[in-house]
N, C-alpha and C positions, 0 to 999 in steps of 0.2 A: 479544748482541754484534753489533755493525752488521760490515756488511761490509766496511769501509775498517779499524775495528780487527782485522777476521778476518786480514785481510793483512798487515797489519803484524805482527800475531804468527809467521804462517806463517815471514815475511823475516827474523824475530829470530831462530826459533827453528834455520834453515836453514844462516843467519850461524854461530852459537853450536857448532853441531853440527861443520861442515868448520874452524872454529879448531881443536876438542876433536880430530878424527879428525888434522891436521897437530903437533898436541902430544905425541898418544900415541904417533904415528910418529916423531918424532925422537925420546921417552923410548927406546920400544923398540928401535932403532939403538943408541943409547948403553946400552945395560945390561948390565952386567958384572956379572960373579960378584964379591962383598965389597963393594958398594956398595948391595948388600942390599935390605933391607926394606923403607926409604923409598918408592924408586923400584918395587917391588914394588907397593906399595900403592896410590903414585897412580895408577897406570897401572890397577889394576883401579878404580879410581873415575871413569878417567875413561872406562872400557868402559859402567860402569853408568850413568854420565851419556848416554854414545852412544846404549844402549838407551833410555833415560827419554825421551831427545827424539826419538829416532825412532819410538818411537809414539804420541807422541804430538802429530808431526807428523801422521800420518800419521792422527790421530784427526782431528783438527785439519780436515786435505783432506778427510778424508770428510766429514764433517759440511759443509763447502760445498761440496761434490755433491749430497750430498744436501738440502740446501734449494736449490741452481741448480734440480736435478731436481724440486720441489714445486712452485718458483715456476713452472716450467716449463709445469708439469702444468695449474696454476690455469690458467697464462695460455691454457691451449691449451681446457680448459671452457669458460671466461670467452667466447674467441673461437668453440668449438662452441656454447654456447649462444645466442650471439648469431646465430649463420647461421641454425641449427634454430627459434630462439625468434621469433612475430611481436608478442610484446614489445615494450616502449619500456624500452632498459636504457641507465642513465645511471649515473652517477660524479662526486663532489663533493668538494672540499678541506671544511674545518671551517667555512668562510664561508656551505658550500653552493653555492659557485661550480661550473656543470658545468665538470667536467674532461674527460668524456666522454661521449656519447652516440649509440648506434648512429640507422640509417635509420630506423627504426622512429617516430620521435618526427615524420617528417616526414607516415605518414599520420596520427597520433594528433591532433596540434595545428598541422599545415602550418609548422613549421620544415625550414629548410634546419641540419641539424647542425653544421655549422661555423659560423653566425650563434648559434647558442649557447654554446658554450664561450667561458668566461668570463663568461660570466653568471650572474645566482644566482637557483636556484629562488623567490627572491619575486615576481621580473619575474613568472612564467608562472603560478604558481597566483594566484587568485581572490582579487580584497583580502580578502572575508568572510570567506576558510578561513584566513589565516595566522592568525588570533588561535587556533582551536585547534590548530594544528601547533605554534606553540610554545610552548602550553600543553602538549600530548603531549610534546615535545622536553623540556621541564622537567623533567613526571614520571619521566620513563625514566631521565634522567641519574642523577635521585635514588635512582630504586631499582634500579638495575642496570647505572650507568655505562656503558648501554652506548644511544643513543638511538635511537629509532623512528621515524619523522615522522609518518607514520598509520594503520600497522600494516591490519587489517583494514578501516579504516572508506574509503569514498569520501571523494574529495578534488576538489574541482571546478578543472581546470587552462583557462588562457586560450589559447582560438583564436589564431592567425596574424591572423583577421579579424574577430577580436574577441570572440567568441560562447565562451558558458561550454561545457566538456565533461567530464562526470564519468569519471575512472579510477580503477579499481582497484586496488592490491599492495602491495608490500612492503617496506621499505627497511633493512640493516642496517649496522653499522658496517665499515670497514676497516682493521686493524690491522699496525701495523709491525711488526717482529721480537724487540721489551719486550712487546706487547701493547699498546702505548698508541693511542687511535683517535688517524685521522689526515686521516678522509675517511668518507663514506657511499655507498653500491652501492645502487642500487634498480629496481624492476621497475615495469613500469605494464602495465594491460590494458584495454581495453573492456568498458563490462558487457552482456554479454548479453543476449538479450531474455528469457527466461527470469528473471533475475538482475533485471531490471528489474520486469518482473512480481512477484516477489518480495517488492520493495521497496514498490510500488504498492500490492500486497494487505495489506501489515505497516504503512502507514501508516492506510489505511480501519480495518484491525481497530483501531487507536489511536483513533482518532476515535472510532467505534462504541462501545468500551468507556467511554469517556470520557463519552459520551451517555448511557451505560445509569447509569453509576453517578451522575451528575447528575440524571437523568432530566426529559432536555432536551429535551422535545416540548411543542408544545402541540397543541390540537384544536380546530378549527373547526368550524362548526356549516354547512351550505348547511339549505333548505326542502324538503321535499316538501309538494306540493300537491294537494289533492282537487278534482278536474276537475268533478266535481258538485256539492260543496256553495260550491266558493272557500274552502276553510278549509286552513288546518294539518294534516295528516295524519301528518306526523312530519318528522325531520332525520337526515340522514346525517354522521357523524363523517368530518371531513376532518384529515389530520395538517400540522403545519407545523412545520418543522425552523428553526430561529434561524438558520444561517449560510446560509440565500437558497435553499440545493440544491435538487434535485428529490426526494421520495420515492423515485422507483424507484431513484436513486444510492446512495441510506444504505440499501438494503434489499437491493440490490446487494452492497454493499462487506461487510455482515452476513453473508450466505449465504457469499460467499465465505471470512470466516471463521471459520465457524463458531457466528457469535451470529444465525443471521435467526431464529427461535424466540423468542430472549431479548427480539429489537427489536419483534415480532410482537406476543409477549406485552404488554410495554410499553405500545405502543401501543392494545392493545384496551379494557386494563383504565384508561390514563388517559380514552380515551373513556366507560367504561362507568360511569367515576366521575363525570359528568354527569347520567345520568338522573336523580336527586334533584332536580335543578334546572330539569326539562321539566315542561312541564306533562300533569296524570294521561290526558291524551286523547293525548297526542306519542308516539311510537313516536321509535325510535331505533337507525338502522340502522348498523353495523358491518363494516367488512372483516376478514375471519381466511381465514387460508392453511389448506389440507388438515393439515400438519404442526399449525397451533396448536392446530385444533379435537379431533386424538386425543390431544393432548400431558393426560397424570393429573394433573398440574397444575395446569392451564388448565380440565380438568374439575369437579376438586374446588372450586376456589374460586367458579364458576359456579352449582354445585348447591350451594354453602352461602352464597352471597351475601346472600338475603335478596332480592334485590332481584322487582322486578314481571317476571317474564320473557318473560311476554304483550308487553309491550311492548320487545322488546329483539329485531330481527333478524339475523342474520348472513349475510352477503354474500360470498358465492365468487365470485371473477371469473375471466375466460375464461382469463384469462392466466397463468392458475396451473393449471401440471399436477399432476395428479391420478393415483395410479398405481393408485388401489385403489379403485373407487366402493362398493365392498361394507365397506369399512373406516369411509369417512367418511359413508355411510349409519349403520352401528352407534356413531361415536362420536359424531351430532347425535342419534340416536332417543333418549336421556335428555336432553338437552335441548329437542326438540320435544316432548316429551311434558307437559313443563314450559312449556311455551305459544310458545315462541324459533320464530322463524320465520325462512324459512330464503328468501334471494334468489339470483339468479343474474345477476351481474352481467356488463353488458356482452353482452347477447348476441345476437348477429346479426354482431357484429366476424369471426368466425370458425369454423371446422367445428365445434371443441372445444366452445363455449358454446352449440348445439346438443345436442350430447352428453350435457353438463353439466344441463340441461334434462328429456330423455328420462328418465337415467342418476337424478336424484337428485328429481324431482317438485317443484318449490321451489314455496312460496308466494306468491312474486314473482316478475315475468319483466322485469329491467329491460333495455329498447330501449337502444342504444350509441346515441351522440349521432352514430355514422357516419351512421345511418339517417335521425337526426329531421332530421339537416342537408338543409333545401332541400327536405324533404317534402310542402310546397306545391306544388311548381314536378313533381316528380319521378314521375311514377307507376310506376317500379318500386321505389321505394323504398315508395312508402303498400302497395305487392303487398307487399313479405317483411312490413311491419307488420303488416297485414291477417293474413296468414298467423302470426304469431305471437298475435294476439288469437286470433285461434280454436284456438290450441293452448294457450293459457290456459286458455281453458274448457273444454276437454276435460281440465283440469288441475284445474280450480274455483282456478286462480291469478288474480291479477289484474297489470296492465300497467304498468312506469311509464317513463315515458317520459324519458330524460338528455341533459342537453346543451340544451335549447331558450334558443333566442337571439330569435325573434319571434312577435311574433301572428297571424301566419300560419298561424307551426307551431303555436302553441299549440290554436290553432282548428282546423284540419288533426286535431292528434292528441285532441281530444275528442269530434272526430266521427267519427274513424276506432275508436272504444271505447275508451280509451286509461285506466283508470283516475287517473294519479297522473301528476304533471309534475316535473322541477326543472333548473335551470338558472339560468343570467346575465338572463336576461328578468324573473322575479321575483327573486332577490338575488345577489349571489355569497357565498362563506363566509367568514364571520368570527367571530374570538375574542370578536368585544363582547357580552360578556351582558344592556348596556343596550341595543343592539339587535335581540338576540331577542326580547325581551320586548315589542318593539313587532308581532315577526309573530305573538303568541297569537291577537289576536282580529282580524286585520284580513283582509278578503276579497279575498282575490285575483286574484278574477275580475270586480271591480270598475273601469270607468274603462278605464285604459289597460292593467292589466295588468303594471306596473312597479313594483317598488320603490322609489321617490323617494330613500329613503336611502343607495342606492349606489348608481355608480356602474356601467350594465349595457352590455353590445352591443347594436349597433343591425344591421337589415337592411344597411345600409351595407358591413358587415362590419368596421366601426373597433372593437376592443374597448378601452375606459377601461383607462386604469390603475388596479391594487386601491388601495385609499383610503393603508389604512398600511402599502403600499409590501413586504409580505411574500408570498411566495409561497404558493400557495396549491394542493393537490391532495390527494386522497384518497391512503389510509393505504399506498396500491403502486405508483401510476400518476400522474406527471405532467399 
């Protein structure tokens, strides 16, 4: 019952009742002995009429009291919530026109709140999002008459100055006194940086999974070269990811959730599925993290591969912590044993790859391209070389040197003992397996020193762009 009927009834019934009480007062005036029964009777009908409406007037007044005192009650939340709340809380007729909206909306999206009311929430959110608000608005009606607008999900609403800004919360219906909606209340918030983060990490883990289950990588091949003979000595597997990124980002985004193992894995084995295709002299070197190499796994399918393992290295680089040297000494010792040879990459970048060195004895010691850079020019850089040559050999490891861009360095690092070379000087990495094939038999240390076929860095320091335009980096490191 609305409240203009409430009242009208109240004034009926109020009417009704002072007729009855001036009726039964002249009966009872007028009533005499022998005129009996009649007047007897209606006069108690019309006490019991007196009682009937008076309580149930009286039912009638309470009841709007007591919804005045609800409405009351609402209005005075509504209004504590708004003081307390740093919310954006608004109110909409069925158009969605604001009917109301606190201060709050002026830091959220720099409106002045009175410049809003009368407007309708499609001005201010984002043309992209209406199409599912009211596709959400559809649902809701259908299955619970009662609608949402975006319940839990962000909604990206428009700046003052134009600029998108995602909020968060709530919105539910407002109901008349039938129950029928008449309007919607809703809340807004900012998301958090926490909440953001969040979101950041849940969309990498979508990619990520999305990757593995595709299994969307490919592998590039770079040269190692033998400083003495100018031949082919082997290749380093380089990963490249299809949408441009850098490895350390999708290896990244993996750890964070949970899948770097999975992408680890991935990656090792789609490189290790190339050897077949190297020729029987090519070695073929591999990055694995401390985690992939104890992973039973990654064990098993290694020691039952089949494959030549003599020619099959794996590469630790600096930049991977290590929490147990006595764990990944015991989980390479069955595969060393097996011929797998073990490098250390990157090292001179820092304390660790020193460590790493000491700590695990590799059969490699590959120079960081921090070093080889400008090694010509640099004599404290040829000192820490120098100093690592001869901590090879106290190793019986041998040297290779990363990164070289000129013949300078190239020269520089063969006279400085330097086993092995690789770098943009002889090729950069590529997927073309018709041009691997042309670095089987060709001398490196021939002529200029370059590989005609790509595109390399010069002393200049201008480096070419890669041929087909994909990015290009080993399987952790940009």
């Amino acid at each position: 019952m609305s409240k203009r009927s409430m009242h009208r009834f109240v004034c009926v019934m109020v009417v009704q009742t002072v007729v009855m009480l001036l009726a039964l007062g002249h009966d009872v005036l007028q009533f005499a002995p022998g005129r009996g029964g009649a007047r007897l009777a209606f006069a108690a009908g019309g006490f019991a009429w007196l009682v009937l409406a008076t309580v149930t007037t009286a039912g009638v007044t309470a009841s709007m009291v007591a919804a005045r005192r609800a409405l009351h009650v609402k209005a005075e939340v509504i209004a504590t919530t708004e003081a307390l709340s740093r919310d954006w809380i608004w109110e909409a007729d069925l158009d969605y026109r604001l009917t109301h909206t606190n201060d709050a909306v002026r830091d959220f999206l720099g409106y002045e709140p009175s410049s809003l009311l009368g407007d309708t929430l499609s001005h201010i959110v984002a043309p992209d999002a209406l199409p599912t608000m009211e596709s959400l608005v559809d649902q809701n009606l259908q299955e619970r008459g009662t609608p949402v607008l975006d319940g839990p999900i962000e909604v990206p609403w428009i700046h003052a100055d134009g600029h998108t800004v995602v909020l968060q919360g709530t919105t539910s219906a407002i109901h008349d006194e039938q129950g029928a909606v008449v309007g919607y209340r809703g809340t807004r918030r900012m998301l958090t940086d926490a909440m953001m983060a969040e979101r950041i990490v849940a969309a990498g883990a979508g990619r990520v999974r999305r990757l593995l289950d595709d299994e969307a990588v490919d592998i590039a091949l770079q040269p190692i070269i033998d400083l003495t003979t100018g031949r082919l000595a082997g290749v380093e597997a380089l990963a490249r990811f299809r949408d441009g990124r850098p490895p350390d980002v999708w290896f990244r985004e993996a750890i964070e959730a949970g899948m770097g193992l999975d992408l680890d894995r991935l990656t090792f084995m789609a490189a290790l599925d190339l050897l077949p295709a190297l020729p029987e002299t090519c070695q073929l070197s591999i990055n694995a993290t401390p985690e992939l190499l104890s992973d039973h796994a990654f064990q098993q399918r290694m020691m039952t591969s089949g494959l030549a393992c003599e020619r099959i290295i794996v590469e630790v680089t600096e930049h991977v912590r290590i929490g147990s040297y006595d764990d990944v000494a015991a989980a390479l010792a069955p595969l060393r044993e097996r011929g797998v040879k073990l490098a250390v990459d990157d090292t001179g970048a820092g304390f660790a790859s020193l460590t790493h060195v000491l700590q695990l004895r590799p059969d490699i010691i590959k120079v960081d391209r921090s070093l080889v850079h400008q090694v010509a020019s640099d004599p404290a850089r040829r000192s820490v070389i120098t100093s690592l040559v001869l901590l090879a050999l106290d190793l019986g490891a041998s040297v290779t040197a990363e990164g070289v861009e000129t013949p300078s360095e190239l020269e520089m690092l063969a006279t400085m003992g330097a086993d092995h070379a690789q770098g943009f000087l002889m090729a950069r990495p590529s997927i073309d397996r018709a041009r691997w094939a042309r670095w089987w038999e060709r001398n490196w240390l021939q002529g200029s020193g370059l590989d005609t076929s790509t595109a390399t860095a010069t002393s200049s320091g201008v480096t070419p762009a890669i041929g087909d335009g994909r990015f290009v980096a080993d399987l952790h490191r940009p």
